[in-house]
N, CA, C and O of each residue as an XYZ file, in Angstrom:
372
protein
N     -47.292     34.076   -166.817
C     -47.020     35.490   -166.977
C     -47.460     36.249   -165.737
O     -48.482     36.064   -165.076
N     -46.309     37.304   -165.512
C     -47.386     38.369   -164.314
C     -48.783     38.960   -164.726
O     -49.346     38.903   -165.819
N     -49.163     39.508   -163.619
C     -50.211     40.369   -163.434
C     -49.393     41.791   -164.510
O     -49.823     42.053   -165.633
N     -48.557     42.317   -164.062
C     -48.368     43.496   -164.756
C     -48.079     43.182   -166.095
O     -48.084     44.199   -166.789
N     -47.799     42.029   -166.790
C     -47.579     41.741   -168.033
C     -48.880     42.114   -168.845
O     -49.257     42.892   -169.721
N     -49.396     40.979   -167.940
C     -51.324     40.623   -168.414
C     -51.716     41.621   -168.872
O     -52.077     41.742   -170.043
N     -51.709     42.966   -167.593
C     -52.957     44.149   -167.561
C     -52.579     44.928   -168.743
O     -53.385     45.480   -169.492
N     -51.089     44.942   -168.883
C     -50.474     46.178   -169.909
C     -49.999     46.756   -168.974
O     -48.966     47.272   -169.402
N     -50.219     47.181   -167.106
C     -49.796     48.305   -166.714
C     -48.496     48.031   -166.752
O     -48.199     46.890   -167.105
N     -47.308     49.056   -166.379
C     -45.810     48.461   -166.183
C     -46.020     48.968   -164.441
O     -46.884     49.791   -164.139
N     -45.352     48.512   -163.693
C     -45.169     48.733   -162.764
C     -43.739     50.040   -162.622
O     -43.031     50.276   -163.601
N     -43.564     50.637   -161.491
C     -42.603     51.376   -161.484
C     -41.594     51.485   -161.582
O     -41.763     50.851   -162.624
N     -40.495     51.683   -161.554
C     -39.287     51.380   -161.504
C     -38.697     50.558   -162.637
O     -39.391     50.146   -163.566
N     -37.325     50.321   -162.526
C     -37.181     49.053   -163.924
C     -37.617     48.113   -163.777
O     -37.780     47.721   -162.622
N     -37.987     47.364   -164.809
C     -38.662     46.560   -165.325
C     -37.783     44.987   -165.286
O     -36.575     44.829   -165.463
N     -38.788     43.970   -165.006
C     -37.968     42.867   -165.065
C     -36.896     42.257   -166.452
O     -37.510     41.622   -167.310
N     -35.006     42.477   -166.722
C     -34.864     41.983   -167.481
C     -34.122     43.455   -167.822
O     -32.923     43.413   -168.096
N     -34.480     44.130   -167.817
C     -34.149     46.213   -168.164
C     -33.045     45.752   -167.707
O     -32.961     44.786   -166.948
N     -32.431     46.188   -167.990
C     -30.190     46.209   -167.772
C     -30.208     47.470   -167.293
O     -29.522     47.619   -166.282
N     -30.754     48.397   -167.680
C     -30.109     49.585   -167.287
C     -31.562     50.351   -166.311
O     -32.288     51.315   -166.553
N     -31.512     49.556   -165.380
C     -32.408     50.075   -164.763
C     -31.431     50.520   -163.272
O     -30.351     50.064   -162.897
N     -32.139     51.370   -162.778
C     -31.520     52.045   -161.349
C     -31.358     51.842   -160.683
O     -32.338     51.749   -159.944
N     -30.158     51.554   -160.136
C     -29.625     50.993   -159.149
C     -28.621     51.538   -157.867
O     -27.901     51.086   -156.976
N     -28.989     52.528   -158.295
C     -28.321     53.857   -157.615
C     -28.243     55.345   -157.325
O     -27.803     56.179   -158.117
N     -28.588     55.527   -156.439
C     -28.766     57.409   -156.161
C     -28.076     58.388   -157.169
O     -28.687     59.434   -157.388
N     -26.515     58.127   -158.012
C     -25.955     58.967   -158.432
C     -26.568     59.912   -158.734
O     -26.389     61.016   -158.219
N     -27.493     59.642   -159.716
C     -28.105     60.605   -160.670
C     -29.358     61.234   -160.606
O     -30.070     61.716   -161.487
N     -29.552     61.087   -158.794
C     -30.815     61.177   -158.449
C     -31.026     63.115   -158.098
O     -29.952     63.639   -157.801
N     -32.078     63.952   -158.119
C     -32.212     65.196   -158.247
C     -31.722     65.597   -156.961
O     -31.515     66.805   -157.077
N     -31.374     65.181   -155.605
C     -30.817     65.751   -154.359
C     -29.070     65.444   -154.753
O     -28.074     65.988   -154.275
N     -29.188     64.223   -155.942
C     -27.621     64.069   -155.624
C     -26.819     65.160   -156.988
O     -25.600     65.328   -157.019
N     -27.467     65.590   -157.681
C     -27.374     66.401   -158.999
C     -26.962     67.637   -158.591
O     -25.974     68.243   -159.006
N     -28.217     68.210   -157.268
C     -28.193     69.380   -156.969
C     -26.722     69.503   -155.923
O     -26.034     70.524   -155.927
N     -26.414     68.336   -155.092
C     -25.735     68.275   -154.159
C     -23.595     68.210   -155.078
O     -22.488     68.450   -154.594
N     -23.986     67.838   -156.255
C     -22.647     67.745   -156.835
C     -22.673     69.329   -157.789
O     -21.647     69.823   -158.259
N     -23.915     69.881   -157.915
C     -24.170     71.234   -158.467
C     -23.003     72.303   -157.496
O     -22.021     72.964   -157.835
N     -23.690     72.067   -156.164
C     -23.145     72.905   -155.138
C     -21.752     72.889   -154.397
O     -21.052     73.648   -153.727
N     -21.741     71.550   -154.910
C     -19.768     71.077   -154.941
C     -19.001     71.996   -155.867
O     -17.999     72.574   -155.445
N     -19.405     72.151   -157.051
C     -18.790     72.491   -158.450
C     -18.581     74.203   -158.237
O     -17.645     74.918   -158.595
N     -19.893     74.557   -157.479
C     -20.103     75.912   -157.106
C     -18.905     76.382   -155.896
O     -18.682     77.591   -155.832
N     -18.435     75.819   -155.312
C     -17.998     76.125   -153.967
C     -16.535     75.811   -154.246
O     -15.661     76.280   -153.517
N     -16.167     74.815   -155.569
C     -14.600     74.556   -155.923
C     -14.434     76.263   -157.004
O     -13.466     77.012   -156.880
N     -15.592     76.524   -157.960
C     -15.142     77.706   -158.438
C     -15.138     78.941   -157.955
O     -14.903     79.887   -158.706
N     -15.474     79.168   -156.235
C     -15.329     80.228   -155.487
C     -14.381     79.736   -155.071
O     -13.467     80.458   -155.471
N     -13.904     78.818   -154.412
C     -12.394     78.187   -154.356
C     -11.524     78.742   -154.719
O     -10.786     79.434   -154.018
N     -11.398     78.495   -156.273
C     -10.405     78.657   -156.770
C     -10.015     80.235   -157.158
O      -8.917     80.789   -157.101
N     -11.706     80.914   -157.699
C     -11.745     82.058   -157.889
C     -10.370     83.159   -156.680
O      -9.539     83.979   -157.069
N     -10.741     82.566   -154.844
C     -10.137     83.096   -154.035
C      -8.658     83.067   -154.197
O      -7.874     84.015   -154.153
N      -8.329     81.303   -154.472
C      -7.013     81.389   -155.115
C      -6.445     82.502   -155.564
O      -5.625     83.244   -155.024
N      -7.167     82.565   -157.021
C      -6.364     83.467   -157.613
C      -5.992     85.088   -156.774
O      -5.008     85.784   -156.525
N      -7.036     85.099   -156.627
C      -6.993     86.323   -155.526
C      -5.856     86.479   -155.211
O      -5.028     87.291   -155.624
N      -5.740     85.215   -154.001
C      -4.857     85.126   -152.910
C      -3.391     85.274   -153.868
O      -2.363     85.715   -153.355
N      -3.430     84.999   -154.797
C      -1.753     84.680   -156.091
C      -1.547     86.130   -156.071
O      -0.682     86.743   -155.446
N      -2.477     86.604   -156.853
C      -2.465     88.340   -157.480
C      -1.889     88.842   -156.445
O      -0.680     89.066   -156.510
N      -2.609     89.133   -155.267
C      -2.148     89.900   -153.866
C      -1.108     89.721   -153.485
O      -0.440     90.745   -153.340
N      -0.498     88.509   -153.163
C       0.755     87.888   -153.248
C       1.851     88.946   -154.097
O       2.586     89.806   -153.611
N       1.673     88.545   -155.550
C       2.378     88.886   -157.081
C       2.654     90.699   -156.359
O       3.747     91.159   -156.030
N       1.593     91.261   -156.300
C       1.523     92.546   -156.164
C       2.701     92.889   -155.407
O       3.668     93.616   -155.636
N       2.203     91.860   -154.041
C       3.303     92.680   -152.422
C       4.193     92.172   -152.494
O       4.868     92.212   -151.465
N       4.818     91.345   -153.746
C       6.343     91.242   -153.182
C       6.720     91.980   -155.040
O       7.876     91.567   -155.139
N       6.562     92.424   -155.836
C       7.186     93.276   -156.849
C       6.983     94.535   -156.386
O       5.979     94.845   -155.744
N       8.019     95.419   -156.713
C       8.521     96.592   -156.080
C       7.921     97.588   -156.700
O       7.889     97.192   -157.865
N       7.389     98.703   -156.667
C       6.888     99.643   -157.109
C       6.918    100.124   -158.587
O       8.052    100.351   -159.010
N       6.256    100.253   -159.148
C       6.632    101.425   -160.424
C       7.518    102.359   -160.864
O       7.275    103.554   -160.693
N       8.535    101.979   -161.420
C       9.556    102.606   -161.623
C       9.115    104.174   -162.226
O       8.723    104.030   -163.384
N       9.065    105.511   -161.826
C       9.069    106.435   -162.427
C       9.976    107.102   -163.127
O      11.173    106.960   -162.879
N       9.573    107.845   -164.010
C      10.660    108.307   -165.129
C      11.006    109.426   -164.873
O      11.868    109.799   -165.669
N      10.687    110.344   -163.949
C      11.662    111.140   -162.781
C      12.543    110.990   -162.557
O      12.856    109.874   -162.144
N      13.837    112.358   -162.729
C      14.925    111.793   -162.293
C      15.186    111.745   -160.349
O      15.935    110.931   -159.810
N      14.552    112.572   -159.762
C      13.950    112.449   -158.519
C      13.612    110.938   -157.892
O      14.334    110.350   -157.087
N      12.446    110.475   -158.399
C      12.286    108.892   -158.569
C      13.585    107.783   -158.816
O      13.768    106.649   -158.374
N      14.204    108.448   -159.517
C      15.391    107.199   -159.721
C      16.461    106.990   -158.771
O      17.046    105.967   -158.414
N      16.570    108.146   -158.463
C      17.786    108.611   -157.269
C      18.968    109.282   -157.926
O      20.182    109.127   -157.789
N      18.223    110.090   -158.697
C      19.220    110.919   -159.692
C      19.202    112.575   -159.696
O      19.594    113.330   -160.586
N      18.544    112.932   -158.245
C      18.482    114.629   -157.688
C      18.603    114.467   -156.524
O      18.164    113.650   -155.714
N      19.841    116.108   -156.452
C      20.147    115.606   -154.995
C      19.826    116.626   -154.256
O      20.467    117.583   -153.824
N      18.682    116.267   -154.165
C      17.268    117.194   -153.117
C      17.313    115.642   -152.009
O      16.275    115.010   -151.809
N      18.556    115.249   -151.438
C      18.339    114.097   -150.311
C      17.603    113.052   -150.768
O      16.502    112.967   -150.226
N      17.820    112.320   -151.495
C      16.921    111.037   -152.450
C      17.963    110.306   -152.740
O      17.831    109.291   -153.423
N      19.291    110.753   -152.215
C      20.362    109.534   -152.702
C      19.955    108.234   -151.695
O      19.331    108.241   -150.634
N      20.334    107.532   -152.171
C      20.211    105.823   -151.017
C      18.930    105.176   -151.422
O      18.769    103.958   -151.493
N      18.100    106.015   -151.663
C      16.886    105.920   -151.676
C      16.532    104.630   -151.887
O      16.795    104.499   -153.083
N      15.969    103.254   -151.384
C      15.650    102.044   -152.618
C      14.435    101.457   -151.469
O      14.234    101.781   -150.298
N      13.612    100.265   -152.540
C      12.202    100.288   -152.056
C      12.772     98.971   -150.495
O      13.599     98.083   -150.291
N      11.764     99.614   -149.861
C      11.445     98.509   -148.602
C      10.431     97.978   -148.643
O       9.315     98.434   -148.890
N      10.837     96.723   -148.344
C       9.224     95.612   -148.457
C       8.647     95.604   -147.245
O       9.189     95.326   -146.175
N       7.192     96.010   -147.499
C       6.360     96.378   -146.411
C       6.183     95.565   -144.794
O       5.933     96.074   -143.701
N       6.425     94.132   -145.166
C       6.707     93.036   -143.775
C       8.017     93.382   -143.240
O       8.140     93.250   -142.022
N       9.430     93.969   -144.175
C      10.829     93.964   -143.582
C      10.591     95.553   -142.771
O      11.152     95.881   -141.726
N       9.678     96.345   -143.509
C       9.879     97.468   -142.751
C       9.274     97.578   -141.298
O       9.703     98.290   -140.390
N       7.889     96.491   -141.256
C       7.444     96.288   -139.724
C       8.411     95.641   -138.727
O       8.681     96.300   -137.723
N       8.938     94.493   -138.871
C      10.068     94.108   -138.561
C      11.029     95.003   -138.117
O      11.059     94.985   -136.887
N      11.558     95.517   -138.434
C      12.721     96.878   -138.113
C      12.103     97.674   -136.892
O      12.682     98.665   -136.445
């Protein structure tokens, strides 16, 4: 028999025969914190995504239709022709 059997102490780590003893960093507290800060940095990620979609969605649907007949192009205070320009086609021009 060992010495660590004999004394009672166990020695550190797994134990001779332990199956599920450690054999690998995965689950170790730098690698926990380090997949913490992964998880953190994909949901500001994605958070921006959406962002970036919305902003998108916004600048290419055309304005708010008002219920003015002015707004529609239905007074003719010079508003005939009238229709929306998209803000990149109008730099362009």
């Amino acid at each position: 028999m060992t010495a660590a059997i004999v004394s009672g102490k166990r020695k550190r780590g797994g134990q001779p025969g332990n199956t599920n003893a450690w054999k690998h960093g995965r689950r170790s507290r730098a690698a926990l914190a380090e997949q913490a800060a992964f998880r953190r940095h994909l949901r500001q990620m994605w958070a921006h995504i959406r962002l970036a979609r919305a902003v998108m969605a916004a600048i290419d649907r055309p304005p708010p239709q008002s219920s003015s007949p002015a707004a529609r192009g239905r007074c003719s205070e010079g508003t005939e022709g009238a229709s929306y320009v998209h803000p990149q086609s109008a730099s362009l021009s």
